[in-house]
GUGUMI-808326 format. One record per atom (N, C-alpha, C): atom name; x, y negated, z negated. Coordinates in steps of 0.02 Angstrom, whole numbers. Layout:
! GUGUMI-808326
<site CA, <X, Y, Z>>
...
! end
This chain:
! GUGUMI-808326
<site N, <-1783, -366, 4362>>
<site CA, <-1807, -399, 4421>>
<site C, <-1884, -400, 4422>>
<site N, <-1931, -346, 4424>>
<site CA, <-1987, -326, 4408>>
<site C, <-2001, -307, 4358>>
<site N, <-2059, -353, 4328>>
<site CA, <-2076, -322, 4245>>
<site C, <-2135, -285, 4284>>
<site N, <-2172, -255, 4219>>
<site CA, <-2217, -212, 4235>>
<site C, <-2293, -237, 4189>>
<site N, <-2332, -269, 4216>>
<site CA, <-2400, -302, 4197>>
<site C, <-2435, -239, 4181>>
<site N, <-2460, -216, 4150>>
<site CA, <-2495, -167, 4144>>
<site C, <-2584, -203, 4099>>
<site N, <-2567, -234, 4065>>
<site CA, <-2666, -269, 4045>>
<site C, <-2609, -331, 3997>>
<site N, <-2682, -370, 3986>>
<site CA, <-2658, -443, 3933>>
<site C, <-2607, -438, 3887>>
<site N, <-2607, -365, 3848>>
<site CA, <-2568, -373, 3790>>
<site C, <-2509, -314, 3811>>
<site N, <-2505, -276, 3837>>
<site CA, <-2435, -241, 3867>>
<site C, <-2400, -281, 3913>>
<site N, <-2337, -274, 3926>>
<site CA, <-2280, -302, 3978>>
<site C, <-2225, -256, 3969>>
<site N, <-2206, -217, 3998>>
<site CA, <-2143, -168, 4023>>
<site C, <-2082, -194, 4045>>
<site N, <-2040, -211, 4022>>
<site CA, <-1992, -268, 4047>>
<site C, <-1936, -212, 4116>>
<site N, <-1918, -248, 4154>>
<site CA, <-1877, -206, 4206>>
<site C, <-1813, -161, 4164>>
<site N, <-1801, -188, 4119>>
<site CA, <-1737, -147, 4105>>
<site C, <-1760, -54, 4086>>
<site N, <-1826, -71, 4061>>
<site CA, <-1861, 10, 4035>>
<site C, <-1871, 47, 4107>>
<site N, <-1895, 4, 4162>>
<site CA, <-1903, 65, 4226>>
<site C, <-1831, 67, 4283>>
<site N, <-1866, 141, 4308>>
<site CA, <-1785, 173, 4351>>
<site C, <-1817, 182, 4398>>
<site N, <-1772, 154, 4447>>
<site CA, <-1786, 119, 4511>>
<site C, <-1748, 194, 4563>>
<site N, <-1778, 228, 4606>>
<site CA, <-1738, 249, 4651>>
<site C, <-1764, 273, 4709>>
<site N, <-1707, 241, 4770>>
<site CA, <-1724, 258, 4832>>
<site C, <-1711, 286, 4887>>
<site N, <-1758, 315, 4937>>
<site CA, <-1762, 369, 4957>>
<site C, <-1783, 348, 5067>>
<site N, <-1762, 389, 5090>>
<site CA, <-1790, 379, 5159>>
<site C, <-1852, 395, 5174>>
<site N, <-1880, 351, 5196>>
<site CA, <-1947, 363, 5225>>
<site C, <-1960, 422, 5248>>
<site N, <-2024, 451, 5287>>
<site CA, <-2038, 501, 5337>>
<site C, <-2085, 440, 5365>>
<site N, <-2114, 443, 5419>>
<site CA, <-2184, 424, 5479>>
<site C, <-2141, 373, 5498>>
<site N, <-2193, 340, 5526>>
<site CA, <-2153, 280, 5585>>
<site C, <-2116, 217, 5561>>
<site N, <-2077, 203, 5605>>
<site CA, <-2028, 155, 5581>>
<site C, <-1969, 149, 5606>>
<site N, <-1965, 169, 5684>>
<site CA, <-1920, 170, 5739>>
<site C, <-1836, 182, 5705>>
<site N, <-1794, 150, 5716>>
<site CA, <-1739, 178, 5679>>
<site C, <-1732, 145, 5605>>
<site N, <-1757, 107, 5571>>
<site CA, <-1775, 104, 5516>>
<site C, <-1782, 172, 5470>>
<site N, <-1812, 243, 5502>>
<site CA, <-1832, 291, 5470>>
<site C, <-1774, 323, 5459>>
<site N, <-1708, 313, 5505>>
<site CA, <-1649, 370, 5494>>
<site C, <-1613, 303, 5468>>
<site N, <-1602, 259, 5460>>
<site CA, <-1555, 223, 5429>>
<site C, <-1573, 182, 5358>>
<site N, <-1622, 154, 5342>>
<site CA, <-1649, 134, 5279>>
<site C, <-1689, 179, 5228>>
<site N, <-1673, 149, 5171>>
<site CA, <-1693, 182, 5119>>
<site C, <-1760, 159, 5106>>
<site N, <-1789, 155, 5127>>
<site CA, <-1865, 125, 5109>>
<site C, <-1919, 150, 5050>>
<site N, <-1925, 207, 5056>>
<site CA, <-1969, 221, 5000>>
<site C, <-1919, 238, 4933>>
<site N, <-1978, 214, 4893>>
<site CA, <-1965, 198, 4802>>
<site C, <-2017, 248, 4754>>
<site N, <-1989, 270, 4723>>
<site CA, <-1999, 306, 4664>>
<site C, <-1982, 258, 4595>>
<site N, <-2006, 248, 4566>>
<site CA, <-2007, 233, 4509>>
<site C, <-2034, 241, 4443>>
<site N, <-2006, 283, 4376>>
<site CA, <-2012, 305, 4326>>
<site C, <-1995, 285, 4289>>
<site N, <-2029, 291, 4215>>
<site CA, <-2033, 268, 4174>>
<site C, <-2025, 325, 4109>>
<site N, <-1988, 324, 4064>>
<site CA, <-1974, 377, 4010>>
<site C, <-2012, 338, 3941>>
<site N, <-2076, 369, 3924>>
<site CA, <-2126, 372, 3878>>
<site C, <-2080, 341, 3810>>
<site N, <-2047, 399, 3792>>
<site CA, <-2006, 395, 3736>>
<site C, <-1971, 358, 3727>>
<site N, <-1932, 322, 3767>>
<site CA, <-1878, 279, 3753>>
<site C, <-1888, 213, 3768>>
<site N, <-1964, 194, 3769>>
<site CA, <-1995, 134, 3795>>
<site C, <-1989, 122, 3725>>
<site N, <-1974, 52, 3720>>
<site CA, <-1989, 7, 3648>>
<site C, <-2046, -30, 3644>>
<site N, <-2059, -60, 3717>>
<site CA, <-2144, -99, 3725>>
<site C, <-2193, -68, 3708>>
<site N, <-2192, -14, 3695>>
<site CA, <-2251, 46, 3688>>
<site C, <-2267, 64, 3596>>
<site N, <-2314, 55, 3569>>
<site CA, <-2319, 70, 3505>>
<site C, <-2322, 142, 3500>>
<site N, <-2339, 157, 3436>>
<site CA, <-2331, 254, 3435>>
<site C, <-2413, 268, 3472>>
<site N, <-2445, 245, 3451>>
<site CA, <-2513, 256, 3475>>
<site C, <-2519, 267, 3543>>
<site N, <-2477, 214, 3572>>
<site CA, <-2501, 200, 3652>>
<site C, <-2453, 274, 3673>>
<site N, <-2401, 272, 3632>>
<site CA, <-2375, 329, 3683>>
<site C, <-2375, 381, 3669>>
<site N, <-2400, 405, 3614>>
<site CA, <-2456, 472, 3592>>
<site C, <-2504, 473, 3660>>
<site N, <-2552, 452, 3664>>
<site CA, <-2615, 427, 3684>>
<site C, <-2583, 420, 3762>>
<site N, <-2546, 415, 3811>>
<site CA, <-2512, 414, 3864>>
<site C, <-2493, 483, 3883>>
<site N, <-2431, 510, 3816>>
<site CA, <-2427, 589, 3851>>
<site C, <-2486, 627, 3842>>
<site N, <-2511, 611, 3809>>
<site CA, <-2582, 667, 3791>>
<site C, <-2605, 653, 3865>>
<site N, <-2652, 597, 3876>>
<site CA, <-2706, 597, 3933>>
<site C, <-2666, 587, 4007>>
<site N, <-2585, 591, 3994>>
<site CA, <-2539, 595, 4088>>
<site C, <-2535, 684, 4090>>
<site N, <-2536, 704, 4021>>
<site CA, <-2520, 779, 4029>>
<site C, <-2456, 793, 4057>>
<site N, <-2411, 761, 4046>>
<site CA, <-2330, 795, 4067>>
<site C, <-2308, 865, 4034>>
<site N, <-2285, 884, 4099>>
<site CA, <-2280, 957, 4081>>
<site C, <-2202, 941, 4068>>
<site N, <-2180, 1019, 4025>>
<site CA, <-2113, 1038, 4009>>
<site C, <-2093, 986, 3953>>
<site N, <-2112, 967, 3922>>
<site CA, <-2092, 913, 3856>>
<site C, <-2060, 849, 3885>>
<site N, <-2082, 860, 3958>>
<site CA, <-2032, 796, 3969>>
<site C, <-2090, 717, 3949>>
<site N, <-2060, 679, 3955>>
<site CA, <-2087, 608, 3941>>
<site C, <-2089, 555, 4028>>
<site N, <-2066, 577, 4044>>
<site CA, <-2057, 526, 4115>>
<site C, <-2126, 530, 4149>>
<site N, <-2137, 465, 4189>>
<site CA, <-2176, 445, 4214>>
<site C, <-2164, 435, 4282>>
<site N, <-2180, 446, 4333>>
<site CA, <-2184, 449, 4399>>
<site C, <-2218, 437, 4448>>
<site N, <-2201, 377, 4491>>
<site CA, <-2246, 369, 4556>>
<site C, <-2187, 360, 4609>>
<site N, <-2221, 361, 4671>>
<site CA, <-2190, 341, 4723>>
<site C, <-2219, 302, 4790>>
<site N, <-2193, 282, 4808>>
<site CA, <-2232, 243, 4876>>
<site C, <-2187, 217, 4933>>
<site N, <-2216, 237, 4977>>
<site CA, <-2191, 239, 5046>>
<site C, <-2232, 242, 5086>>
<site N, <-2284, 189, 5099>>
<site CA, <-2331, 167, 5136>>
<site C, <-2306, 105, 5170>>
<site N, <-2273, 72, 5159>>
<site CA, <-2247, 8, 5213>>
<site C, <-2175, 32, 5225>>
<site N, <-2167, -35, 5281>>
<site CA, <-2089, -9, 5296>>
<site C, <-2011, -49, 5274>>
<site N, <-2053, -98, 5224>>
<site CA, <-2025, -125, 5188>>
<site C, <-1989, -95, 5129>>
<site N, <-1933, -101, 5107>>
<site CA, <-1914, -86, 5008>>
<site C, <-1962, -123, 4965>>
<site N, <-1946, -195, 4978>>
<site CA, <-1993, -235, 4947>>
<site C, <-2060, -221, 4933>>
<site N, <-2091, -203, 4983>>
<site CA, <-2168, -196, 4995>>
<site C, <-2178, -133, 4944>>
<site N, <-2149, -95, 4967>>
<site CA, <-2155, -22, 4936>>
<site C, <-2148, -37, 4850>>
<site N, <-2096, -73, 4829>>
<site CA, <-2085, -71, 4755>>
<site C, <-2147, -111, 4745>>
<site N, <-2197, -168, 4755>>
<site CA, <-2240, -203, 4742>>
<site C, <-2303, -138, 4736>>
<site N, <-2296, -97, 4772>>
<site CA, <-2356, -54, 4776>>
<site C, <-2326, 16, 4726>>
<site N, <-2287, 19, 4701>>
<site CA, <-2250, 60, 4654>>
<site C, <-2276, 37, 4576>>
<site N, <-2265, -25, 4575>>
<site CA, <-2293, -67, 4511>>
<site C, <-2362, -49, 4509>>
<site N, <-2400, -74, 4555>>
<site CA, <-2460, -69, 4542>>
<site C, <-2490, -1, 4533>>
<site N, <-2452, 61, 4574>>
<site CA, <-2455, 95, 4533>>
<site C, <-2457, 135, 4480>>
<site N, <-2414, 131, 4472>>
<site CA, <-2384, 135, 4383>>
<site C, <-2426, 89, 4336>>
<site N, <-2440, 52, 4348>>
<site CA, <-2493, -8, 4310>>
<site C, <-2546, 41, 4292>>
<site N, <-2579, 39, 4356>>
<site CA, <-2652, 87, 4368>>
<site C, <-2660, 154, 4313>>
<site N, <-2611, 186, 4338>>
<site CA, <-2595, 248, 4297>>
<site C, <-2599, 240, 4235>>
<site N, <-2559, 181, 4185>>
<site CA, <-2572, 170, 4148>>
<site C, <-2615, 146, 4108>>
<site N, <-2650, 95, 4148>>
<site CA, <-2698, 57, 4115>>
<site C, <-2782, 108, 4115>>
<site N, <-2761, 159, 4164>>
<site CA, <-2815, 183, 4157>>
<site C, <-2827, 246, 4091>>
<site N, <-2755, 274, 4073>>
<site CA, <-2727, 334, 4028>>
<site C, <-2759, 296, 3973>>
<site N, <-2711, 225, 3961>>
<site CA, <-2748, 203, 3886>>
<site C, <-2801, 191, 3894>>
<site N, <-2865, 187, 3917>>
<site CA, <-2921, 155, 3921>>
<site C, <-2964, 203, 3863>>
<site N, <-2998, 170, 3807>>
<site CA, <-3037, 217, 3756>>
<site C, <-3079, 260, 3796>>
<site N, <-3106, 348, 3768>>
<site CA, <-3142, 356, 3800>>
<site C, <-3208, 323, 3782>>
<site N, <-3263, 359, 3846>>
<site CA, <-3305, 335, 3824>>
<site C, <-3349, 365, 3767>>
<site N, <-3406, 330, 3706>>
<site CA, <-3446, 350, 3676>>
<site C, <-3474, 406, 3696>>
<site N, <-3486, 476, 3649>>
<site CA, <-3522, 525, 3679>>
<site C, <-3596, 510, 3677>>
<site N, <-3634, 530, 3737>>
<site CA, <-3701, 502, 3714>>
<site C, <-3739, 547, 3674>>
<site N, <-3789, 494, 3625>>
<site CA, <-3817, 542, 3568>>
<site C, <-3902, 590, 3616>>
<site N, <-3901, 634, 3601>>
<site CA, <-3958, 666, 3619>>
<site C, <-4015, 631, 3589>>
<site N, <-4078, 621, 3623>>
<site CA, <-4122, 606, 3613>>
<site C, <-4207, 634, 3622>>
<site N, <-4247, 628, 3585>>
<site CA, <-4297, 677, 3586>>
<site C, <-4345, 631, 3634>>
<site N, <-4382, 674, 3691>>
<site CA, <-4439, 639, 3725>>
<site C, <-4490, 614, 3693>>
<site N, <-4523, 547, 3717>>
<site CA, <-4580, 526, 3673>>
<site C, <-4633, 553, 3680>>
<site N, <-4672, 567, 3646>>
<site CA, <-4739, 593, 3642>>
<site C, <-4796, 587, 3715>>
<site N, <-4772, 517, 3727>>
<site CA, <-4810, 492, 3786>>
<site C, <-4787, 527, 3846>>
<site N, <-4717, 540, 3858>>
<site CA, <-4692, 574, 3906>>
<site C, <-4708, 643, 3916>>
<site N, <-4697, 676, 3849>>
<site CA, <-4719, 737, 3860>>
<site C, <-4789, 754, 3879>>
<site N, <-4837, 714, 3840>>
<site CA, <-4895, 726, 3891>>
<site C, <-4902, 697, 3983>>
<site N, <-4859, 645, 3999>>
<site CA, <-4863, 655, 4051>>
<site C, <-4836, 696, 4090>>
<site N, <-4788, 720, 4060>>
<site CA, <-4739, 798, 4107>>
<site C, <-4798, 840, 4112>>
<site N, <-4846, 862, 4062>>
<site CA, <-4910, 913, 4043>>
<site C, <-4939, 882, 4084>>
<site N, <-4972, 842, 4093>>
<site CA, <-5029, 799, 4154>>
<site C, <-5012, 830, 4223>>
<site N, <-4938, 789, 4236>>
<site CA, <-4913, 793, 4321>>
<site C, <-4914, 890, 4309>>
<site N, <-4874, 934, 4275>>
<site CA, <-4891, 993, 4288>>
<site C, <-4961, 1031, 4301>>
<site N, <-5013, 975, 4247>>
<site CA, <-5084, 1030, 4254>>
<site C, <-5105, 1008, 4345>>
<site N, <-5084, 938, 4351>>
<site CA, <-5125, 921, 4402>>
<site C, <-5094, 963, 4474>>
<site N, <-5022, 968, 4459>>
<site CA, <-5002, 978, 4525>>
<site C, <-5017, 1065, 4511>>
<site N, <-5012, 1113, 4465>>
<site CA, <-5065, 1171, 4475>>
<site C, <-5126, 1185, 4504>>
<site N, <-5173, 1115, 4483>>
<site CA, <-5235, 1107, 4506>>
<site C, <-5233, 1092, 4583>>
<site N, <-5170, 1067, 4626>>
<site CA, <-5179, 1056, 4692>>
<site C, <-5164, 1145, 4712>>
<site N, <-5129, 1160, 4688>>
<site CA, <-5090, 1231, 4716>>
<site C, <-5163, 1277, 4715>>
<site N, <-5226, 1271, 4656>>
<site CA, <-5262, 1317, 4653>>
<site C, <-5296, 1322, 4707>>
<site N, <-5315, 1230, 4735>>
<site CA, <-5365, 1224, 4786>>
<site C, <-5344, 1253, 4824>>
<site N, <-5268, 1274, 4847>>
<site CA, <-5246, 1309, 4928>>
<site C, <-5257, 1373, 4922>>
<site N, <-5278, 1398, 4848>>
<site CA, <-5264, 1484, 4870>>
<site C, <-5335, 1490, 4853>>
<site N, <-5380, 1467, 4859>>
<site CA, <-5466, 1477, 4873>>
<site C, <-5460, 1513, 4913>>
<site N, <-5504, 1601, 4905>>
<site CA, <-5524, 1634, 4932>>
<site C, <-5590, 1624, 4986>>
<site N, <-5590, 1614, 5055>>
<site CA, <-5657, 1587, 5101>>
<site C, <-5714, 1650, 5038>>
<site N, <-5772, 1621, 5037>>
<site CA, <-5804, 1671, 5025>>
<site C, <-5865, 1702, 5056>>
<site N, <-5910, 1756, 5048>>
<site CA, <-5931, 1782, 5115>>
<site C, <-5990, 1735, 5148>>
<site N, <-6025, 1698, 5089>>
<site CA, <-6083, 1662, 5139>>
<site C, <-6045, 1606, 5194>>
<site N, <-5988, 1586, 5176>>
<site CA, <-5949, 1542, 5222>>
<site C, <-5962, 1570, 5289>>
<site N, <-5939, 1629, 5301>>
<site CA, <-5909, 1674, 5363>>
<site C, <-5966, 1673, 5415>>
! end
């Protein structure tokens, strides 16, 4: 019914995610004791075929699932809709994903200050010493 968009070159087809639903809690007059409204929906790493080995190396590593399991998990129950809720379930799960695979970023390389800088760090230090000296001038006695 719902595939799963995750960026240009992934697509999750509905048959890979498990759909299940649950009663709300907060408002929603009798809707809250009689409909099933909120959705959970998971996804099992391992037994995805859309997923290359890389992506799903690179998925359990940076989701960190504990206990060897492989499943993937969100839930949502912010509207009081089923519908609504599974639309915001996707995009969850999207998110999650698209953000897990994302390369990290480049480490940045250290770099040495330029010559010019360092004398101005030495400048602004001598000068702002030179203000500090003027304040601790002792009055001296012909002043008095």
């Amino acid at each position: 019914m719902f595939d799963l968009v995750v960026n240009r070159r992934l697509l999750i087809p509905a048959g890979e995610l498990r759909w299940s639903f649950l009663r709300s809690s907060g408002p929603g007059g009798q809707n809250v004791n009689k409909l099933e409204t909120a959705v959970e929906l998971s996804l099992d790493l391992e037994a995805s075929q859309s997923l290359s080995a890389s992506q799903r190396e690179r998925l359990l590593l940076k989701l960190g699932l504990r206990d060897g399991s492989s499943l993937v998990r969100v839930t949502a129950s912010e509207h009081r809709s089923q519908y609504r809720n599974r639309l915001v379930a996707l995009e969850k799960m999207a998110a999650l994903l698209r953000s897990a695979l994302q390369a990290d970023p480049k480490p940045r390389q250290p770099t040495k200050p330029t010559r010019a800088s360092s004398q101005r760090r030495v400048e602004s230090k001598k000068q702002r010493g030179e203000v500090k000296k003027a304040r601790q001038q002792k009055p001296r006695l012909e002043d008095s």
